[in-house]
N, C-alpha and C positions, 0 to 999 in steps of 0.2 A: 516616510515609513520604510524599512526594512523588511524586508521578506525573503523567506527560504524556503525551496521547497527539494525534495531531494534527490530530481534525478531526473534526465530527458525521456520520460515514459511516458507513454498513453495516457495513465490515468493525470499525469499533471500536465495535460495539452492546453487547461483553461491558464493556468498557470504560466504556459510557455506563450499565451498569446500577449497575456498583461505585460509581459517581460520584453516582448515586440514592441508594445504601443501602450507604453503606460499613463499617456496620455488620455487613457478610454476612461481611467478613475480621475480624470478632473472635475467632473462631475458630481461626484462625489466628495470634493475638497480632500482628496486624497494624490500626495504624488511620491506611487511608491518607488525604490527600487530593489528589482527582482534579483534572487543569486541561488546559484545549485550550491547545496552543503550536501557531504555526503552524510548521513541517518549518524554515524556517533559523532560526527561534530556539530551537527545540529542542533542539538539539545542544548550541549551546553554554552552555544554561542546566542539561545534564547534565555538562559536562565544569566548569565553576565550581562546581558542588554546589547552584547554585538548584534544582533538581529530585534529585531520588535516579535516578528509571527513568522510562525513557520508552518509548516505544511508536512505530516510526515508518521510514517506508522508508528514512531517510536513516541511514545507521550507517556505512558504510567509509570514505568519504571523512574526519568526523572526526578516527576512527580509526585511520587513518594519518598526520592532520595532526598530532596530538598523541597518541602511540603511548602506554600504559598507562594514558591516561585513564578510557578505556570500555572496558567488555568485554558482548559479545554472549551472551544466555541462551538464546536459542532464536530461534523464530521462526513467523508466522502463515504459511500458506498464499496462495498468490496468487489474489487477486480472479477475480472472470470479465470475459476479455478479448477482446468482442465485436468484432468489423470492419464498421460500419456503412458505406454508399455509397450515394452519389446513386440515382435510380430509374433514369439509365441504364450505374449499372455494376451488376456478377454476376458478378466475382471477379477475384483481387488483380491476376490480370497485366492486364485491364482497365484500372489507374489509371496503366499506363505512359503520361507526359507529361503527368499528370492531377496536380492539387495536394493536399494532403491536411493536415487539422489533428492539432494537439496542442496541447494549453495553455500549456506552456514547454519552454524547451530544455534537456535532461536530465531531464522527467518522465518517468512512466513511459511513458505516451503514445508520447513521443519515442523513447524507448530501443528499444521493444515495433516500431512501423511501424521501426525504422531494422534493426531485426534481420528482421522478415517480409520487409522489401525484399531485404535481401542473401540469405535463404534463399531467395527463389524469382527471383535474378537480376539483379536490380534497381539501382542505385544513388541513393541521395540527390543532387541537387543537378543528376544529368544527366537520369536515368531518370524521377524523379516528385519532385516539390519541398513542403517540409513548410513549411506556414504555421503562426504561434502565435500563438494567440486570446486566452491567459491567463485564460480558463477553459472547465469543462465545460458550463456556460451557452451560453456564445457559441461555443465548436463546434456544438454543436446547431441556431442561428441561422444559421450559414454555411451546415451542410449543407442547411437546410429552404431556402433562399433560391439554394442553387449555387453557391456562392461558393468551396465545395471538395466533394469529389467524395466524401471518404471521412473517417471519425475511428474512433477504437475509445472505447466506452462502457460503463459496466457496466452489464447490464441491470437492469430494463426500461426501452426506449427509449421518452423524450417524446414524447407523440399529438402535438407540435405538427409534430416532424421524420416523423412516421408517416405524417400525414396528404400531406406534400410529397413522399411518397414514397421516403425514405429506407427501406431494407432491410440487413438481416443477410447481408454477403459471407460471413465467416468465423468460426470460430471461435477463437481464438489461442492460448489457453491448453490448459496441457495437452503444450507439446512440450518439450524440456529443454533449450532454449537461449534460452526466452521463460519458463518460468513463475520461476527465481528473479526477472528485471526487477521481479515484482511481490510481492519478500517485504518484510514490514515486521519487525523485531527487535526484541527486548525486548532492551534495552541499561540497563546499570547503572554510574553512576559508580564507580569502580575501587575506590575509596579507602571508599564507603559500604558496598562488597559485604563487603569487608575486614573491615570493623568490625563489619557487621549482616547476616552468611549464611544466620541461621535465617528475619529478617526476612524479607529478597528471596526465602529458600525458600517461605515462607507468604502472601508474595505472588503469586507465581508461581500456588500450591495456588486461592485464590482466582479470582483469573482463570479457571483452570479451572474452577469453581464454576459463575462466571457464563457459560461459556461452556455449559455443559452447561445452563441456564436459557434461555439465547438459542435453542437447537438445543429447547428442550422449547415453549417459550411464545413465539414469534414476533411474536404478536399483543403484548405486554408491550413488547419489545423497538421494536415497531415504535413503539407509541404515547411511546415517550421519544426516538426518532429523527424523528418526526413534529414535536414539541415545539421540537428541536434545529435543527431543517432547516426550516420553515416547512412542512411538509410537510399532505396528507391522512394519518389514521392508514394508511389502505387503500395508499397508494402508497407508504410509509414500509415496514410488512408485506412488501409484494412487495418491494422492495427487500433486505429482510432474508433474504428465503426464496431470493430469489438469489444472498446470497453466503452461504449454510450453507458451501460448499465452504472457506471462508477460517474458520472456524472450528475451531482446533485450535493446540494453540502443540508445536512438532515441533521438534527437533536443528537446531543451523544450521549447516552443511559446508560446510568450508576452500573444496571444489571448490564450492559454490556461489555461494561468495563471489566466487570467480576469474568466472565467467562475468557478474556485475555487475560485479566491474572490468575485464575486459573489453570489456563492453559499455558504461561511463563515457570509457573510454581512446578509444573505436574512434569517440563521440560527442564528444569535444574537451571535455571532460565536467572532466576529473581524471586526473591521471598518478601510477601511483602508483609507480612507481619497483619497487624490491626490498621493497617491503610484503608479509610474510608474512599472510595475514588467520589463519591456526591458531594464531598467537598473541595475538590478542583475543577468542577464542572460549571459549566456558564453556558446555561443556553437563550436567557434571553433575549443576546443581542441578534437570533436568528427571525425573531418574529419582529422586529423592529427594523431588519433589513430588507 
């Protein structure tokens, strides 16, 4: 089997362990091999059959573009999604007129401040204007320097923006009109599911394996995300101990799906028209893993 997942971060540490020792899903009568795709070629190296599953925030849009393609198995929990600001804001209605980053337009980033804005009043483009950096790098860089006022980060934040006095306005996550923005899917080409259910069943089983490894041994985890990321082990560790929260592969509902096409739609993002998403959803190879 094939597998993609897309990107050496925290939240895909269970993911970078199978990629170590994929010998851990023998057991499973599964011998997969693991590969980073960056989020737009992901998709469609799932939906051609270059990939079997992939792993990745990007699933509806697809899936709507070429309906029976892919189908959705679950889904990880969202990231932690902190609201960093300049040293002279301390709290969100503060960045009224004030600029703020995101790495691109329709990240999560994007999605996440355009929904915190219209929850607490706000609008994009009148009320507070979102700049994009194209990456989490260079948001970091802006904020230490002022160049915007606010970003959301997954902690722990860089001592280099600590030191210039960036601070934690908010917490984000956690409410139920922001935390789908941050699910990523276990998505399987259609056609592979069909032919090999026991397969993707005992992959799935796997995953949870290593996920229960990541939540036991941290320190393991970090030192192959360290590896991955140019990282310290020590700041790869933390990294991973902050996002336990995203650790768990859970049902993925119709109604959750609607509030990321909602919030793609309300972003200029993707229209999706009369797209059912209940009908590319497959949950239940989760109770059977």
């Amino acid at each position: 089997m094939n597998f993609a997942y897309t990107g050496a971060v925290p939240p895909y540490a269970p993911e970078m362990l199978i990629a170590n020792d994929p010998g851990m899903c023998a057991q499973y009568g599964v011998k997969p091999v693991l590969t980073i795709l960056q989020t737009p070629v992901a998709s469609p190296a799932l939906v051609s059959g270059q990939v079997d599953m992939v792993v990745s925030a990007e699933f509806l849009q697809t899936a709507a573009k070429q309906p029976g393609s892919t189908t959705a198995l679950g889904r990880i929990p969202t990231v932690p999604l902190h609201l960093y600001g300049g040293k002279e804001i301390n709290s969100i209605a503060g960045l009224k007129g004030k600029t703020v980053g995101a790495s691109t337009k329709g990240s999560l980033a994007d999605l996440v401040l355009r929904q915190t804005f219209k929850d607490n009043g706000m609008t994009v483009g009148s009320d507070v204007e979102i700049t994009y950096a194209g990456s989490s790098n260079a948001l970091v860089g802006l904020a230490a320097s002022g160049a915007i006022q606010a970003f959301i980060y997954n902690p722990p934040l860089p001592e280099v923006a600590a030191k210039a006095g960036v601070h934690e306005i908010a917490k984000l996550d956690g409410h139920p009109n922001v935390d789908p923005l941050g699910f990523s899917v276990f998505s399987v080409n259609t056609k592979f599911l069909q032919a090999n259910r026991q397969a993707v069943s005992g992959m799935l089983r796997c995953v949870g394996d290593a996920i229960n490894k990541v939540k036991s041994d941290p320190e393991a985890a970090g030192a192959l995300l360290a590896k991955a990321a140019s990282q310290t082990p020590e700041a790869a560790t933390e990294q991973v101990k902050q996002n336990m929260q995203a650790y768990a592969i859970l049902p993925f509902k119709p109604e959750e799906a609607k509030i990321i096409m909602s919030a793609l739609e309300s972003a200029g993002i993707y229209q999706f028209g009369t797209f059912d998403p209940a009908t590319v959803i497959d949950n239940t190879l989760l109770t059977s893993s």
